[in-house]
C-alpha positions as semicolon CSV with decimal commas, in nm:
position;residue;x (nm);y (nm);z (nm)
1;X;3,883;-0,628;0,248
2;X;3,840;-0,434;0,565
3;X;3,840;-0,043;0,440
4;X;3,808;0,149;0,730
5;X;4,233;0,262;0,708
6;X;4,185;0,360;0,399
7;X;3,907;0,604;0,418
8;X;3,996;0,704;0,826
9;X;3,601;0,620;0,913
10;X;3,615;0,667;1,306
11;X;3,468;0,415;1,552
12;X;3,118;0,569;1,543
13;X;3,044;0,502;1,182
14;X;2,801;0,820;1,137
15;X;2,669;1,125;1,192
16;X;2,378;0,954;1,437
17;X;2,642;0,859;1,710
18;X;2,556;0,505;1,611
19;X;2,868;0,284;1,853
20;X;3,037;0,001;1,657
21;X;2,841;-0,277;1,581
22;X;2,640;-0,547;1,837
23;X;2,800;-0,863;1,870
24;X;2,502;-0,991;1,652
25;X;2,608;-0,795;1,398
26;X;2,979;-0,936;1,374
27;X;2,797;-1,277;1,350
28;X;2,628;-1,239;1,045
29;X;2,911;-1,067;0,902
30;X;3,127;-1,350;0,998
31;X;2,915;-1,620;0,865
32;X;2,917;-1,372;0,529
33;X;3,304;-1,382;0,504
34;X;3,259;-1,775;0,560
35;X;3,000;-1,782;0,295
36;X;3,222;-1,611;0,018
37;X;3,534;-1,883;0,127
38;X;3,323;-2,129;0,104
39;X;3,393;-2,350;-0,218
40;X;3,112;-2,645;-0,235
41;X;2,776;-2,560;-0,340
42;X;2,593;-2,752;-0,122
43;X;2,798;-2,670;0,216
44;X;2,747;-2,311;0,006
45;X;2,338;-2,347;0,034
46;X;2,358;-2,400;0,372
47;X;2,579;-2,132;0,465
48;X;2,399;-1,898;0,307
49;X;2,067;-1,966;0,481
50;X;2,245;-1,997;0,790
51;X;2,388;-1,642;0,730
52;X;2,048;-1,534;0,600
53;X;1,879;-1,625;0,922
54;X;2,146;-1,412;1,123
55;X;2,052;-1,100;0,943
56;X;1,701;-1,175;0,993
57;X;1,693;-1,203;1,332
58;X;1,889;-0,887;1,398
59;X;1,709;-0,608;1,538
60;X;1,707;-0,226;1,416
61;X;2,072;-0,108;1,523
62;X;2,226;-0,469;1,484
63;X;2,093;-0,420;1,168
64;X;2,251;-0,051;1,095
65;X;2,593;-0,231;1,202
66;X;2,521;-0,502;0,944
67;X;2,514;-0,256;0,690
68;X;2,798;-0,037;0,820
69;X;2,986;-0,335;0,822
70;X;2,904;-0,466;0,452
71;X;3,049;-0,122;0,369
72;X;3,369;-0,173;0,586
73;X;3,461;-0,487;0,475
74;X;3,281;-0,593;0,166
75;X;3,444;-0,285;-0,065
76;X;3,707;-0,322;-0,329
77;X;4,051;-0,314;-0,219
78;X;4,209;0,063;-0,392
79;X;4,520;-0,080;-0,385
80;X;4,439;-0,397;-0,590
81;X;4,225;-0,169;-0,797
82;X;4,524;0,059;-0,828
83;X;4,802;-0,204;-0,873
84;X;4,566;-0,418;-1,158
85;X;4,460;-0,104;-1,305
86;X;4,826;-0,021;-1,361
87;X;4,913;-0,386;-1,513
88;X;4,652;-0,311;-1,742
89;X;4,835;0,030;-1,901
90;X;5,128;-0,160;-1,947
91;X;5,006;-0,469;-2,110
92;X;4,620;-0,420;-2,209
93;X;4,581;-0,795;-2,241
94;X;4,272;-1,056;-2,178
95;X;4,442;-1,149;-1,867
96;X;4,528;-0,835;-1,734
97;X;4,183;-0,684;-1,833
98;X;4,036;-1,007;-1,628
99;X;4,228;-0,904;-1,319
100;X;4,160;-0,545;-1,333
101;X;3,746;-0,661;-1,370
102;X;3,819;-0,863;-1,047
103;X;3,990;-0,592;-0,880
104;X;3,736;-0,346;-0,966
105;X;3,409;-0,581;-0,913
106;X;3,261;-0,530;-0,518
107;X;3,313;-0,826;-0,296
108;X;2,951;-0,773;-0,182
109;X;2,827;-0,927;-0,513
110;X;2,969;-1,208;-0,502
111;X;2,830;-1,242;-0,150
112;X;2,529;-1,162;-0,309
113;X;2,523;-1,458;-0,522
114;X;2,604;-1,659;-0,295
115;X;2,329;-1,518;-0,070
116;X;2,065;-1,623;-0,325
117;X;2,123;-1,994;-0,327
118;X;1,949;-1,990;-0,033
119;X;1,552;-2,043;-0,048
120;X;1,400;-1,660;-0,048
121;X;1,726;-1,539;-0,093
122;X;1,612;-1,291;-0,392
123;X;1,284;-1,184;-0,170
124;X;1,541;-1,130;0,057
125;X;1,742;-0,942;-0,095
126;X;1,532;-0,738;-0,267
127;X;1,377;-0,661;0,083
128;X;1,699;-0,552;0,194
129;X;1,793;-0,251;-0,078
130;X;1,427;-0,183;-0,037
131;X;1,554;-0,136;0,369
132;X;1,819;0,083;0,251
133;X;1,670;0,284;0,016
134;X;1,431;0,426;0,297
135;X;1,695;0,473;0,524
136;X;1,943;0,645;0,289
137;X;1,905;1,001;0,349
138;X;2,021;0,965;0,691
139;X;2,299;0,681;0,581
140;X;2,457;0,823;0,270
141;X;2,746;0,585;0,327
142;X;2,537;0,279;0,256
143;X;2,515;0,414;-0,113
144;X;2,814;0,139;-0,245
145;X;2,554;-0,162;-0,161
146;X;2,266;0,041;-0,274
147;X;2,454;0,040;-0,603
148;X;2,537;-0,329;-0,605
149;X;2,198;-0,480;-0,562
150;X;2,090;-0,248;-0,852
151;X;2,364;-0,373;-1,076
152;X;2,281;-0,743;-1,014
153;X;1,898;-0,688;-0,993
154;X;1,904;-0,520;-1,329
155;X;2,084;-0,913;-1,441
156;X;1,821;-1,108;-1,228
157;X;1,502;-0,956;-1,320
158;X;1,549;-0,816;-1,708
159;X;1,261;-0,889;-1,911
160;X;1,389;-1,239;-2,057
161;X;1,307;-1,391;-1,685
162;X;0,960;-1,188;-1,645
163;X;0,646;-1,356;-1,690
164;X;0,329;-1,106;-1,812
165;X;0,014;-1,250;-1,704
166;X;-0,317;-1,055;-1,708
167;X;-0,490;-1,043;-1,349
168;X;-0,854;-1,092;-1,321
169;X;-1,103;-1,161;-1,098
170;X;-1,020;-1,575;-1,134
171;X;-0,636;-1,508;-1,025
172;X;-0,574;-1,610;-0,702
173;X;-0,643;-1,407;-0,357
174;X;-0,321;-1,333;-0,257
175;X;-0,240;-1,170;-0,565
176;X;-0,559;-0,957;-0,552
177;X;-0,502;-0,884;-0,209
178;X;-0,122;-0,764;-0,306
179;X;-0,297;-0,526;-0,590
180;X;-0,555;-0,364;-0,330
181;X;-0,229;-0,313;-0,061
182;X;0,027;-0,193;-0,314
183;X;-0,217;0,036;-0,589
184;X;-0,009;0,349;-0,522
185;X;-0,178;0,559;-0,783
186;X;-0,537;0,527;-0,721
187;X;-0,600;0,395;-0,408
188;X;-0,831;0,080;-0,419
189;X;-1,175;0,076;-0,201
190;X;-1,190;-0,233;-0,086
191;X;-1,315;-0,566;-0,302
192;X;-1,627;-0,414;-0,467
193;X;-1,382;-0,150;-0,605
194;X;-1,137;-0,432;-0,703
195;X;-1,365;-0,590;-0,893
196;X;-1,525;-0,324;-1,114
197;X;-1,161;-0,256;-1,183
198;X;-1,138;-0,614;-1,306
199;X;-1,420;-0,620;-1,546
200;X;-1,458;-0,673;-1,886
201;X;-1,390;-0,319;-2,020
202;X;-1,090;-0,356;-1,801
203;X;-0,746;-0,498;-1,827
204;X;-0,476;-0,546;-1,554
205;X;-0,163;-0,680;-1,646
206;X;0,163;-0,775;-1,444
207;X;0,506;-0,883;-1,466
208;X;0,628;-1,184;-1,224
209;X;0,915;-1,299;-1,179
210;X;1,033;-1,709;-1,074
211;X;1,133;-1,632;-0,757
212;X;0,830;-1,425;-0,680
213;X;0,585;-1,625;-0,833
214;X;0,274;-1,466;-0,630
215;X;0,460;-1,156;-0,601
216;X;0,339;-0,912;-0,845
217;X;0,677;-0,674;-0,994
218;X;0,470;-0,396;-1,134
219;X;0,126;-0,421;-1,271
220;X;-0,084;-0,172;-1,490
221;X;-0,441;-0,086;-1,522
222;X;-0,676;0,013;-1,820
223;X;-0,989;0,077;-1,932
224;X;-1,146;0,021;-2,255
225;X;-1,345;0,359;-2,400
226;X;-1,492;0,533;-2,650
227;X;-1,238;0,844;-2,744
228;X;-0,958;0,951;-2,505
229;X;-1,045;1,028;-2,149
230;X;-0,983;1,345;-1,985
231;X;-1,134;1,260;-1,630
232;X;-1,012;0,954;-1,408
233;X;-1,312;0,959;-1,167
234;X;-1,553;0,769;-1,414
235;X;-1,282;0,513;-1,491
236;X;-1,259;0,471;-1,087
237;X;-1,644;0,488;-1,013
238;X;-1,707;0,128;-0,920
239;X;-2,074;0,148;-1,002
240;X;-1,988;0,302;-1,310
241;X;-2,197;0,123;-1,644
242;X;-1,952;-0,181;-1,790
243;X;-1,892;-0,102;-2,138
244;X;-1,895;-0,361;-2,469
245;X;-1,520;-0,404;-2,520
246;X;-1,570;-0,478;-2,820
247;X;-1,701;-0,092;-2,889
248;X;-1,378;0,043;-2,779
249;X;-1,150;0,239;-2,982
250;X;-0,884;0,339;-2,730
251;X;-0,750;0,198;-2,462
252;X;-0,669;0,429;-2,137
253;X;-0,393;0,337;-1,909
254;X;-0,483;0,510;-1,583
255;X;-0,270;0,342;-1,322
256;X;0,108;0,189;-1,294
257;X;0,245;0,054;-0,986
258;X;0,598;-0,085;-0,869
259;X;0,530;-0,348;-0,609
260;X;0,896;-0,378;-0,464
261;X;1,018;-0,085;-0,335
262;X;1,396;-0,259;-0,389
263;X;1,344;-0,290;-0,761
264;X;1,330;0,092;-0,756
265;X;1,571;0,208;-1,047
266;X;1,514;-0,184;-1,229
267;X;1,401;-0,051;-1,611
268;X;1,073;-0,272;-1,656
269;X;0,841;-0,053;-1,718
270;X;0,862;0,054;-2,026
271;X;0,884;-0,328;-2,107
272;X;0,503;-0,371;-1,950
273;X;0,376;-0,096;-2,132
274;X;0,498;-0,145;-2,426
275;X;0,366;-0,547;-2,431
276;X;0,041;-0,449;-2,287
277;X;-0,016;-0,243;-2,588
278;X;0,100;-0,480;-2,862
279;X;-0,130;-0,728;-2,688
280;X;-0,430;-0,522;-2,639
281;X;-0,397;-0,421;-2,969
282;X;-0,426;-0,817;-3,101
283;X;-0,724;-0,839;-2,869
284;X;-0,876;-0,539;-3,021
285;X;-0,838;-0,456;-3,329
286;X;-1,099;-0,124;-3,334
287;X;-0,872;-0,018;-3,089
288;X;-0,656;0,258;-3,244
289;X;-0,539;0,529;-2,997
290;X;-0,342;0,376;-2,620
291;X;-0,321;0,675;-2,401
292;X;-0,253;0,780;-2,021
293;X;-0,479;0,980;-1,812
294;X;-0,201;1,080;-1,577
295;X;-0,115;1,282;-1,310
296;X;0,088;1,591;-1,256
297;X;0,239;1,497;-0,901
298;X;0,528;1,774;-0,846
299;X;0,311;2,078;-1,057
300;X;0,205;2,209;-0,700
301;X;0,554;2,213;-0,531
302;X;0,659;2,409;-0,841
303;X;0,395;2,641;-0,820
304;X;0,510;2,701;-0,461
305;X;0,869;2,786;-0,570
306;X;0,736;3,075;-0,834
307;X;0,730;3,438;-0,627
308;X;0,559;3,563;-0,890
309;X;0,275;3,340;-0,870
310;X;0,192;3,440;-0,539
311;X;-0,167;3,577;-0,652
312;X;-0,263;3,281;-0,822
313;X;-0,158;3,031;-0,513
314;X;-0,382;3,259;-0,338
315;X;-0,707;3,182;-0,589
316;X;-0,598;2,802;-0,539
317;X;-0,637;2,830;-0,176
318;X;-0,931;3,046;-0,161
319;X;-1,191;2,741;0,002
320;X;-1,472;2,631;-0,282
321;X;-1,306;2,763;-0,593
322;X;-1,440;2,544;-0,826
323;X;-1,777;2,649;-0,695
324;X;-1,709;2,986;-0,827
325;X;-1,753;2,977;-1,213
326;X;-1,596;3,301;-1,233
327;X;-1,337;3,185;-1,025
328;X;-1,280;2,854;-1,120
329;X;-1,233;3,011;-1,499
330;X;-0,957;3,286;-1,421
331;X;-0,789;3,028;-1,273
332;X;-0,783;2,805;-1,538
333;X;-0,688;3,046;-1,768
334;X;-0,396;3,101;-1,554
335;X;-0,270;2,734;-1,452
336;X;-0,353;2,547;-1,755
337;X;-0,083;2,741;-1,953
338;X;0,173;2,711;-1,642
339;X;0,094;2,360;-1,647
340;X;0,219;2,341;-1,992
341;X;0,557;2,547;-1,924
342;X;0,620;2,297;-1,640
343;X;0,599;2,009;-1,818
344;X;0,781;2,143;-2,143
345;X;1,098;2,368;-1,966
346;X;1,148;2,269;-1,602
347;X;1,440;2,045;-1,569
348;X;1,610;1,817;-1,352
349;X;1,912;1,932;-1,474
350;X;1,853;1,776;-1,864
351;X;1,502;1,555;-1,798
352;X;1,181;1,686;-1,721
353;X;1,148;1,776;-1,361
354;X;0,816;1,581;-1,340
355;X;0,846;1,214;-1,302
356;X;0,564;1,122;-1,463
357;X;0,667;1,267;-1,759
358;X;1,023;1,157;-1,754
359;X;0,877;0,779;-1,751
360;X;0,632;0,810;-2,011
361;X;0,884;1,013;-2,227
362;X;1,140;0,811;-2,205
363;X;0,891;0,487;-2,322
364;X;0,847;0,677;-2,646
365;X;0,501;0,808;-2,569
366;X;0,361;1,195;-2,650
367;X;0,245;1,464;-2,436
368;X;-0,085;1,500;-2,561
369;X;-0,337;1,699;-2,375
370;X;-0,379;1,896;-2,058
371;X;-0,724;1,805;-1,919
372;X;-0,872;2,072;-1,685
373;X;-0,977;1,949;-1,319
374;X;-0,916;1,529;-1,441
375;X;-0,887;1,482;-1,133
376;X;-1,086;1,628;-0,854
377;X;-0,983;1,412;-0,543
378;X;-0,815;1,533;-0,278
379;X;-0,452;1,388;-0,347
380;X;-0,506;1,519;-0,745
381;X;-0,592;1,892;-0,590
382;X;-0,276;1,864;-0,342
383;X;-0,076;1,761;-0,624
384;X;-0,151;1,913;-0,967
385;X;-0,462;2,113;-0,860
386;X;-0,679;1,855;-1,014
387;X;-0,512;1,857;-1,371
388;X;-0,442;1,572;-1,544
389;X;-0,216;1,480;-1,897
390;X;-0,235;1,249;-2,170
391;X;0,036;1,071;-2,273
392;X;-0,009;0,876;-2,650
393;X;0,142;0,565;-2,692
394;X;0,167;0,547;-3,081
395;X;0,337;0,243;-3,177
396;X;0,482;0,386;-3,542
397;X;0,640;0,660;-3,317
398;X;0,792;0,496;-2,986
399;X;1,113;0,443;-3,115
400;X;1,150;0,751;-3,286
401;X;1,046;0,924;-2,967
402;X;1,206;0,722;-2,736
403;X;1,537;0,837;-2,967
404;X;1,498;1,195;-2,944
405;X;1,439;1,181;-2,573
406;X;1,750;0,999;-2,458
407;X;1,946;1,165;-2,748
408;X;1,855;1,519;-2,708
409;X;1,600;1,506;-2,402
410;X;1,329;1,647;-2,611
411;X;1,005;1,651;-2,460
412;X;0,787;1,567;-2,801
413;X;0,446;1,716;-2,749
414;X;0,152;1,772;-2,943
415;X;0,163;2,128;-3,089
416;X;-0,118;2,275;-2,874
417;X;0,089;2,211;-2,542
418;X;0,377;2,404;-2,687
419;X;0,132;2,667;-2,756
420;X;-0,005;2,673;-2,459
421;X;0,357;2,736;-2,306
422;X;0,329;3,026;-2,508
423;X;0,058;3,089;-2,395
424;X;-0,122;3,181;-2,754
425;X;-0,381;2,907;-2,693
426;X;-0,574;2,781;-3,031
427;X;-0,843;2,709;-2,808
428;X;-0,989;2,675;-2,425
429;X;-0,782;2,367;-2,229
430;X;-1,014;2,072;-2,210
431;X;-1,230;2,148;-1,961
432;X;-1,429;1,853;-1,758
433;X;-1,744;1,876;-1,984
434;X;-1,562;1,776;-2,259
435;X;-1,472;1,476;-2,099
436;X;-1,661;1,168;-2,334
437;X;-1,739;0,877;-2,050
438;X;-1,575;0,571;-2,082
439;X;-1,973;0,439;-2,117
């Protein structure tokens, strides 16, 4: 299994000078190569947590060997790739087909498997691609087990093993405590904000998984309003007025979080949303409309890459803008319709360059409305200048949208956006006094 002949990789592994790996390293590694030998499953479980507890006692650059060496000597063999790949040509068989799945499949996940019959073996694991995702840019070569967790990941935690539970003020601390650390969206105050959050013209909903059972996947946060919000800071005012649920006719999903940076890439998502709906919309049957108020997050580094926008970067920058009705109205005759262009035609190659979009497109939902200064903190003006979009969840329509996206990538958007991209607008951008409170 050992690969480093075949590809000519040098002593020092890569470009950071790192030397070959500690002694430490080797251990774990060796205990690995034991672990995939090994053939009874009990003698298996304690190998594996024997090997687990090597890697978790090594430190940073024992570590880095670890990895470097999981790359070395954990890869398919090309020449048994080759060689069953061939058999295969000649006689496309069952059996030859087998071998040449064998061949091709990564020793590392098998190890893998093995590696999780050990108690916190998935935590562990999904620690570990979490580990290597942040350190990827300046370890490219660690890519081949980046790809392997994925690929078994995707197996262990599809939606047939996730458990949705709503999350309220009666679930237990250490979950709350997990929502206030990991909201990555909106940034939770403290336990006073936590709560208001959790009220009863709110919903928060999660996926766990077994293995994680006070481990919160990804969880989801709405609000229950009258008409479709076009500003997040009343849904995030904790002293804001707690409206009858019952009154509601929309429900406004303002805030989605992944928990585990090593499910990154792990398609649940759409899953969440899509159940949270359906179930909201048994709870509630005034409700009619589901809807985002999201944000914009790359709109500003676009802006930045536009020479010809110079002049209105320059308004942006100009200290108390939005101060300046005169001001604050040229600009948003200018942005609003940019706004729309960059969501509709920039591309990552095919897909919307935004990411926000590309999610909720991809779910099936509708790019519904550009909302003028939604969101006036600091990390909204940094990002989108303090605009905001709706996305519509319509149920009738997800699957037809969800089909032209991933057919065709078409962004479907309500015919105002497109347009705005025009910029022939039917009428002024929603502007933050047209905002209806969630009260």
């Amino acid at each position: 299994m050992n690969l480093a002949g075949f590809f000519g990789w040098p002593t020092r592994l890569n470009g950071s000078g790192r030397s070959s790996p500690s002694r430490a390293a080797r251990k774990a590694i060796a205990l690995c190569t034991n672990l995939l030998s090994e053939r009874g499953e009990v003698s298996g479980t304690l190998l594996a947590s024997e090997a687990l507890a090597a890697y978790h006692a090594l430190d940073e650059h024992s570590r880095a060997g670890f990895f470097d060496l999981l790359v070395q000597q954990f890869s398919p063999d090309p020449e048994q790739v080759g060689q069953a790949g061939d058999a295969y040509r000649a006689n496309p068989s069952t059996q030859s087909l087998a071998r040449l799945q064998a061949a091709v499949e990564s020793p590392r996940q098998e190890l893998f498997r093995r590696l999780n019959l050990a108690s916190a073996g998935t935590r562990t694991l999904v620690e570990l691609r979490g580990r290597l995702l942040r350190e990827l840019h300046e370890n490219p070569h660690w890519m081949p087990i980046v790809d392997d967790l994925e690929r078994l990941l995707i197996a262990w935690f599809n939606r047939g093993f996730l458990e949705l539970r709503r999350i309220d003020w009666r679930t237990s601390a250490l979950v709350l405590e997990k929502l206030i650390r990991y909201e990555a969206v909106h940034q939770i105050q403290g336990w006073n904000d936590l709560r208001r959050r959790l009220e009863a013209d709110r919903r928060c909903y999660g996926f766990f998984h077994p293995a994680l059972p006070d481990e919160p996947i990804i969880f989801i946060e709405a609000a229950l309003t009258r008409g479709m919000t076009a500003k997040v800071q009343p849904l995030l005012d904790p002293d804001s007025p707690v409206l009858e649920p019952e009154t509601a006719d929309h429900a406004m999903f303002y805030s989605i979080t992944n928990c585990q940076e090593g499910l990154r890439g792990v398609p649940f998502g759409s899953f969440l949303i899509k159940q949270v709906v359906e179930d909201l919309g048994r709870e509630f049957p005034r409700i009619r409309k589901f809807a985002t108020v999201s944000p914009v997050p790359g709109f500003r580094e676009w802006l930045e890459s536009k020479p010809q926008l110079a002049d209105l970067r320059a308004k942006l920058d100009q200290p108390g803008w939005r101060e300046n009705r005169e001001l604050s109205e040229a600009i948003q005759k200018e942005l609003v319709p940019w706004c729309a262009r960059y969501l509709l035609h920039a591309k990552n190659e095919r897909e919307p360059l935004d990411p926000v979009a590309r999610f909720h497109l991809r779910n099936g939902a509708r790019l519904e409305r550009i909302n003028w200064l939604g969101d006036i903190s600091l990390a909204g003006m940094q990002r989108s200048a303090g605009i905001m979009v709706n996305y519509l969840y319509r149920l009738g329509d997800l699957e037809k949208n969800h089909e032209s996206y991933t057919r065709d990538y078409e962004v479907v958007a309500a015919s105002e956006i497109e347009s705005l991209a025009r910029n022939k607008t039917p009428r002024p951008a929603t502007s933050a006094t047209d905002n209806r409170s969630p009260a």
